[in-house]
TORZAFI-382767 format. One line per 3 residues: number of its first residue (from 1); their letters; for each residue x, y, z of C-alpha. Coordinates in pm, whole numbers, m for minus. Layout:
<rs>
NUM	a	X Y Z; ...
</rs>
This chain:
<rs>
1	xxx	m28 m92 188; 197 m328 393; 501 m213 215
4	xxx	429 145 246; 362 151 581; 684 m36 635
7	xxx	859 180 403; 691 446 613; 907 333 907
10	xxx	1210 215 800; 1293 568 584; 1375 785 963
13	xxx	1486 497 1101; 1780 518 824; 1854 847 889
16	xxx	1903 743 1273; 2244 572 1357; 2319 224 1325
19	xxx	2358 115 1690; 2520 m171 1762; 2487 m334 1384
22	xxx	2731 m345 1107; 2753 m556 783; 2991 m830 728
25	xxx	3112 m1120 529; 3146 m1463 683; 3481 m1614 608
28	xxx	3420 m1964 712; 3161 m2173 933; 3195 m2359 1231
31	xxx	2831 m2562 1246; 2918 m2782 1556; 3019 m2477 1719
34	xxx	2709 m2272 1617; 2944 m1989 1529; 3123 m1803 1190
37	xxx	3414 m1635 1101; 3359 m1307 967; 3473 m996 840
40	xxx	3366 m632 932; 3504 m300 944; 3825 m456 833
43	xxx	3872 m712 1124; 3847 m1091 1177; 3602 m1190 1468
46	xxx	3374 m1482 1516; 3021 m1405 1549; 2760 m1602 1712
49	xxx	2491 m1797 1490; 2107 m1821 1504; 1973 m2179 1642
52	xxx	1883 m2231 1256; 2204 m2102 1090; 2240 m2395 831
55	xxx	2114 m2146 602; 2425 m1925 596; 2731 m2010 348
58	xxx	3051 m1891 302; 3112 m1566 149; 2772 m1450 260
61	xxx	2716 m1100 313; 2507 m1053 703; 2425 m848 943
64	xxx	2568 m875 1272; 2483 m692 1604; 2729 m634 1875
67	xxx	2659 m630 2228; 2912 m568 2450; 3213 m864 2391
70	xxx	2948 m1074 2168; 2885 m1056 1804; 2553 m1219 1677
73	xxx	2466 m1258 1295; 2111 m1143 1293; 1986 m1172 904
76	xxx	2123 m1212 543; 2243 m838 386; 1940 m859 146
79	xxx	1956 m469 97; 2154 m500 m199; 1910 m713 m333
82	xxx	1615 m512 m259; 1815 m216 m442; 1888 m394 m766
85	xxx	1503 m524 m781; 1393 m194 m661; 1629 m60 m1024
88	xxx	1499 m328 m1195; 1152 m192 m1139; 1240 124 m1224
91	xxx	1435 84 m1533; 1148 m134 m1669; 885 195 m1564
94	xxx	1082 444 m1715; 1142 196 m2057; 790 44 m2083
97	xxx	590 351 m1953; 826 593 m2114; 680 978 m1968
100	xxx	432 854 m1768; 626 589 m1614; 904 818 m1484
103	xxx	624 1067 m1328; 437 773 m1176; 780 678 m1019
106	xxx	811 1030 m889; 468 1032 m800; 564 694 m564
109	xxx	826 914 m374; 664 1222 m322; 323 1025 m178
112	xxx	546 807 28; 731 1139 122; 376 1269 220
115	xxx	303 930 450; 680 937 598; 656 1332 691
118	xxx	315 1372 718; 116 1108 844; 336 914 1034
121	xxx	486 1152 1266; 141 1323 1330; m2 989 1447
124	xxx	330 869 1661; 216 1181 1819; m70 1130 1934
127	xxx	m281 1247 1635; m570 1087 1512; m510 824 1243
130	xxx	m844 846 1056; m789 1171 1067; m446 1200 908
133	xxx	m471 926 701; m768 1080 500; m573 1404 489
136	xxx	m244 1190 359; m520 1032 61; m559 1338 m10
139	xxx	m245 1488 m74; m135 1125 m195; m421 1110 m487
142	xxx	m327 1488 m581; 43 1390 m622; m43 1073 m798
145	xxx	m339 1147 m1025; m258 1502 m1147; 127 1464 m1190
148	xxx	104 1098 m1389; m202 1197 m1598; m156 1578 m1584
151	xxx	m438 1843 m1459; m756 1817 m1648; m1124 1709 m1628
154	xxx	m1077 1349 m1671; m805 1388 m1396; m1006 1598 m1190
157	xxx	m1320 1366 m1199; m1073 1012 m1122; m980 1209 m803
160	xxx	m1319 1363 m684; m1487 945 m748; m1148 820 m583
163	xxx	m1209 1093 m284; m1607 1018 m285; m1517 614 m245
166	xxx	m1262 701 7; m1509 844 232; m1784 589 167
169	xxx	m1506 329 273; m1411 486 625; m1795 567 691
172	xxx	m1897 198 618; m1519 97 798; m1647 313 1132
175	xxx	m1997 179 1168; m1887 m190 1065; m1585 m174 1280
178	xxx	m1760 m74 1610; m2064 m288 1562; m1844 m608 1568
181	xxx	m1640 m489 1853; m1281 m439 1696; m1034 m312 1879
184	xxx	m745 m290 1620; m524 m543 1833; m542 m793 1525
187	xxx	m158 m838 1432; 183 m890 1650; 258 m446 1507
190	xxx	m72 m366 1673; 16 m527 2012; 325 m370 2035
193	xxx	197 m16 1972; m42 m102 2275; 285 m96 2478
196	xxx	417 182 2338; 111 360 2368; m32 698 2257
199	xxx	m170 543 1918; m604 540 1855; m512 136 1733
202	xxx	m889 138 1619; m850 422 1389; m522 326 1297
205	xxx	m719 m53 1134; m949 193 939; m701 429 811
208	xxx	m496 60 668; m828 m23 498; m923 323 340
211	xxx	m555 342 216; m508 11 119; m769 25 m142
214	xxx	m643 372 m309; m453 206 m537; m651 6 m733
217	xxx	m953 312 m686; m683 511 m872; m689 284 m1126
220	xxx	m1043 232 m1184; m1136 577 m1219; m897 713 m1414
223	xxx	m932 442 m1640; m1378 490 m1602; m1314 870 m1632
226	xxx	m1092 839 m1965; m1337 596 m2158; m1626 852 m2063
229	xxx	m1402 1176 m2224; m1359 914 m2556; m1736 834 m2580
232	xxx	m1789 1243 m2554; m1551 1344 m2814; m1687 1020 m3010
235	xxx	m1991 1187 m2989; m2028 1568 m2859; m2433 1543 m2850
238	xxx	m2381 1280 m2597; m2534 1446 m2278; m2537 1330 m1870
241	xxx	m2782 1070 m1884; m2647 879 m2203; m2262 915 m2136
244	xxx	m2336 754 m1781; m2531 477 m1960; m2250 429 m2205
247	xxx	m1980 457 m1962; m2123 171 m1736; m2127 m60 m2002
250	xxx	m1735 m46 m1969; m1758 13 m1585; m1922 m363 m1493
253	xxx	m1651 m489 m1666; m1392 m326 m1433; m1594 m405 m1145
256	xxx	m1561 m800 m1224; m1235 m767 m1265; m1108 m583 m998
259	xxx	m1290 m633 m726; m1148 m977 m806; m766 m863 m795
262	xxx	m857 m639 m469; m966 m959 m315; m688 m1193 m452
265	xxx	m452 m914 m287; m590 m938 31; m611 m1322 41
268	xxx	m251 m1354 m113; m115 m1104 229; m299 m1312 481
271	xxx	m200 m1613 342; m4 m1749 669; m366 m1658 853
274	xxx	m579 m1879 673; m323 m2154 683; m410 m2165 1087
277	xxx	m790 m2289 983; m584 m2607 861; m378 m2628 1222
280	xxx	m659 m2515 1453; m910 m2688 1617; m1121 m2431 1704
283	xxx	m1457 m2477 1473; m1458 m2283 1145; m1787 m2058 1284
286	xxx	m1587 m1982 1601; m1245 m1885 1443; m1399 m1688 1164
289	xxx	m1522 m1470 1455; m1204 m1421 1614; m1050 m1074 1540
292	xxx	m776 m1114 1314; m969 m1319 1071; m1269 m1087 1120
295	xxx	m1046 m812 1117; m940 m944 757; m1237 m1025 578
298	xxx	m1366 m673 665; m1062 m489 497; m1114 m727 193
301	xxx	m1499 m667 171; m1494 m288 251; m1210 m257 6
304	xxx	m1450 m402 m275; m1778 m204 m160; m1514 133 m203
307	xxx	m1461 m17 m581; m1800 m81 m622; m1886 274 m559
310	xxx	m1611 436 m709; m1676 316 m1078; m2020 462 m1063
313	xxx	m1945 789 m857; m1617 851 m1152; m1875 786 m1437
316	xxx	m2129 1020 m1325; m1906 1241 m1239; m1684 1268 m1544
319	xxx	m1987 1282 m1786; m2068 1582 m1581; m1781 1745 m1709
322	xxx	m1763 1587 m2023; m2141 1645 m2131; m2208 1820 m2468
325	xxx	m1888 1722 m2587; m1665 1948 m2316; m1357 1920 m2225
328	xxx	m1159 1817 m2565; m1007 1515 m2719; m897 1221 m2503
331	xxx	m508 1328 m2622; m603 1659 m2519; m302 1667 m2206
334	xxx	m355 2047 m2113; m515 2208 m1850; m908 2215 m1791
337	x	m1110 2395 m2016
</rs>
């Protein structure tokens, strides 16, 4: 979720103009100094360094910014990086997960095109981010689910449980959220939006948890609603009743083991958070109450309650469409029946 909502801002801010940054490459180092030759735009200039520039080496590509006579080297020039990982990811998709992989890659860009040109400039407005965010799951799920895994009933049934756990995550998210008093000023990206004002911050804390979670939802049901088409066609007499038995037997499993990734995730982002119960003196009861670690352990236990529900909401409702042996084999790729 982090990374979309950063790529969520960074994608218009690229199509903006640079300002006063450019890239360069530092020719040589002065440490005692605290400045570095570089190179940009073809010229020779030196360029101010960071109070903890021992970091930088020669040849380095950075970016500098330039204000008025003064050049500064700001950070690395890790773009190039991020591009050839960002390749390496892809190449690896398209190899490993052959068809699907390429549409799940295009599904990526078109749902991230959906939260760039959709959601985020209707809540910069002034729109309502529960609001917008529910809308964006929507068309996110619909561009995910049907163009990976093609439109059929199993498809169809993964996105109505995803939808159903969606909503059972913002309604629990709402109630839980104002009963403990949040305000959604729980990071440094929430303060500063309370400058800039015109953003619900509350609403924006509940969209992050609803759409945080989408991912893995989209994972367990497809994966619930696929095993409950294979138990029908293993069996066409299979009706409601038995094919939701059947398909729990499978869904506990994914419940152990995801809820347990969904909660690693969480715990693995907030890492630097938890390390301040080791520096703190404030007494564990008391800084557990605090927002930002309340603020946290809510996303990661309303995260696992929308998991919780979704495996049971996909099962019942794909052995509604897949009672009596409807629907078709599991390789069966075509449109609904």
């Amino acid at each position: 979720m982090r990374l979309w909502i950063l790529l969520a801002f960074l994608l218009p801010a690229l199509a903006q103009g640079d300002g006063g940054y450019l890239v360069g490459r530092i020719l040589a180092l002065e440490a005692q100094r605290g400045v570095a030759l570089v190179e940009a735009e073809g010229r020779r200039l030196e360029a101010l360094l960071p109070a903890d520039g021992g970091h930088y080496r020669v040849g380095q590509r950075v970016v500098l910014y330039r204000e008025g006579d003064r050049t500064y080297v700001t950070e690395p020039d890790r773009i190039p990086w991020l591009l050839g990982l960002l390749g390496l990811f892809a190449l690896l998709a398209a190899l490993l997960g052959r068809g699907k992989g390429v549409r799940g890659l295009l599904g990526t860009f078109l749902s991230l095109l959906v939260v760039v040109y959709g959601v985020v400039p209707q809540v910069a407005a002034g729109g309502n981010p529960l609001l917008y965010a529910f809308l964006g799951s929507v068309g996110v799920l619909l561009l995910t689910v049907y163009l990976v895994h093609g439109v059929n009933r199993k498809t169809t049934a993964a996105l109505l449980g995803t939808l159903a756990s969606v909503a059972f995550v913002l309604l629990l998210a709402l109630f839980f959220t104002r009963a403990m008093g949040f305000t959604g000023l729980a990071s440094e990206e929430a303060l500063l939006l309370r400058q800039w004002g015109g953003v619900d911050l509350l609403s924006l804390f509940l969209a992050a948890v609803a759409v945080g979670a989408l991912g893995a939802l989209t994972d367990v049901t497809v994966t619930q609603a696929a095993v409950v088409q294979a138990l029908s066609h293993a069996n066409p007499r299979f009706g409601l009743g038995e094919l939701y038995r059947r398909g729990m037997e499978v869904g506990y499993d994914h419940i152990g083991s995801l809820v347990n990734t969904l909660v690693l995730a969480y715990t693995a982002g907030s890492l630097p958070l938890f390390l301040l119960l080791t520096k703190d003196p404030t007494p564990l009861r008391f800084l557990l109450n605090t927002e930002p670690f309340a603020a946290e352990i809510a996303s990661m236990v309303l995260g696992s309650l929308g998991l919780l529900m979704a495996v049971p909401l996909t099962t019942l409702m794909a052995a509604w469409f897949f009672r009596g042996g409807r629907g078709g084999p599991p390789e069966d790729h075509g449109h609904a029946h």
